[in-house]
N, C-alpha and C positions, 0 to 999 in steps of 0.2 A: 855940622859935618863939613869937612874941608875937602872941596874937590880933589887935592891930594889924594888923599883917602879912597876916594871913588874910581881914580885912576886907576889907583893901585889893586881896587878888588878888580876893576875891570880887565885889568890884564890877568892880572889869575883866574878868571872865570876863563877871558880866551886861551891858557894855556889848560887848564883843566877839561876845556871844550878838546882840544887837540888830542889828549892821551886818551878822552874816551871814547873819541870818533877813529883815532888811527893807529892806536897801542894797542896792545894786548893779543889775546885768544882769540880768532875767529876775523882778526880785523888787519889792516895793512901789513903791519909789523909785530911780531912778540917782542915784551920786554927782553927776553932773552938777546936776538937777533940786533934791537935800538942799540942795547949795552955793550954787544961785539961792534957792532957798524959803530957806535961812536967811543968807544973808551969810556965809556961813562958808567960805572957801576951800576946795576939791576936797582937797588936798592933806592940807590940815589935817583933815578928815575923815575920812582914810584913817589918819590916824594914830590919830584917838580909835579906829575900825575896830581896830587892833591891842594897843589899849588904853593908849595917853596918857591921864592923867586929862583930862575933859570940866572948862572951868572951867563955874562957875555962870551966867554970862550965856548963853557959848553952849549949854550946856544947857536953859537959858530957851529960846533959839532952837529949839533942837531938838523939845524938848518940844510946841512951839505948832506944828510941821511933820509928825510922825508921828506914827503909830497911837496910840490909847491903848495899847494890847496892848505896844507899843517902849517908851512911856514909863513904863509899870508894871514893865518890867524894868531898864528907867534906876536906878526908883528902889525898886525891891522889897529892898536891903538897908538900905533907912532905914524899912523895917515901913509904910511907906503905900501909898496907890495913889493915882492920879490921878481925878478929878473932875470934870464942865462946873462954870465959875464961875458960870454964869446961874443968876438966880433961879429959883426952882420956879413952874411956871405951871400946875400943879392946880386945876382949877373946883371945890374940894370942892364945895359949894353944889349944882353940876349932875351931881356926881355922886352923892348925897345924894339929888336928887332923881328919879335914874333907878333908885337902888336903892328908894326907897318906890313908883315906878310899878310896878316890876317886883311889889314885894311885892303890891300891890295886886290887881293882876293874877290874879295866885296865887287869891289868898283867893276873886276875883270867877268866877274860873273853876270855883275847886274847890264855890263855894258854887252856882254855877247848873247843874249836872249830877253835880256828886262825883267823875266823870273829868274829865282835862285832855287833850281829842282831839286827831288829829294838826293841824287848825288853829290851836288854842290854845297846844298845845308849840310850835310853831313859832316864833310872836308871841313865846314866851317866852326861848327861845332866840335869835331878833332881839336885846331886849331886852338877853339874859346877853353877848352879842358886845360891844356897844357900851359896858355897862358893863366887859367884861372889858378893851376897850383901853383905858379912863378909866382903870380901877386898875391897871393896865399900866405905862401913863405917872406918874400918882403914884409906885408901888414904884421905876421907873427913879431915879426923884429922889430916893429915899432911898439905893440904895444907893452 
């Protein structure tokens, strides 16, 4: 048997895995809806479904239609994943500057009493949210 060969089922199995987890009746998308969203004939769909190789166009189709979660199994025997192509839109700047508020804070509270009362932690914890979904949103754009 020639690893060829193995590749080759193994992609089919992941594309066969994709139309039964997220095709059809009762599940992500109907073949009806794949076939409108992508131009792709009904038909011909069911066959990629059984494992026809997908050419690369309508793959393109496809890919820009379903989950990422479908498209990373499309393509998880070429060792990548899929990605948004949009630029990163990270304020570092603002975020930068709500991590030195925050620090600030810290110091001004710890230095005017030595505890930080349940008033204070709170503000600070406000603070830890808003930065926690700034660097949230940056790490999203890394990975």
């Amino acid at each position: 048997m020639r690893d060829d060969d193995q590749f080759s089922r193994d992609v089919a199995d992941s594309q066969c895995d994709v139309f039964r987890l997220f095709v059809g009746k009762g599940r992500r998308i109907s073949y009806a809806a794949l076939a409108a969203a992508t131009r792709i004939p009904e038909g011909t769909l069911k066959t990629y479904a059984n494992g026809t190789a997908i050419p690369l166009h309508n793959l393109c189709r496809l890919l820009r239609v379903l989950p990422r979660d479908a498209g990373n199994m499309l393509i998880a025997q070429s060792g990548m994943s899929l990605t948004d192509s949009a630029e990163p839109n990270t304020d570092w700047l603002a975020l930068g500057e709500k991590a030195g508020d925050f620090a600030t804070k810290v110091i001004r509270y710890q230095r005017s009493g030595g505890v930080i009362d349940h008033v204070e932690a709170a503000d600070l914890r406000t603070n830890l949210r808003e930065m926690f979904a700034d660097g949230a949103g940056a790490m999203r754009e890394a990975d």
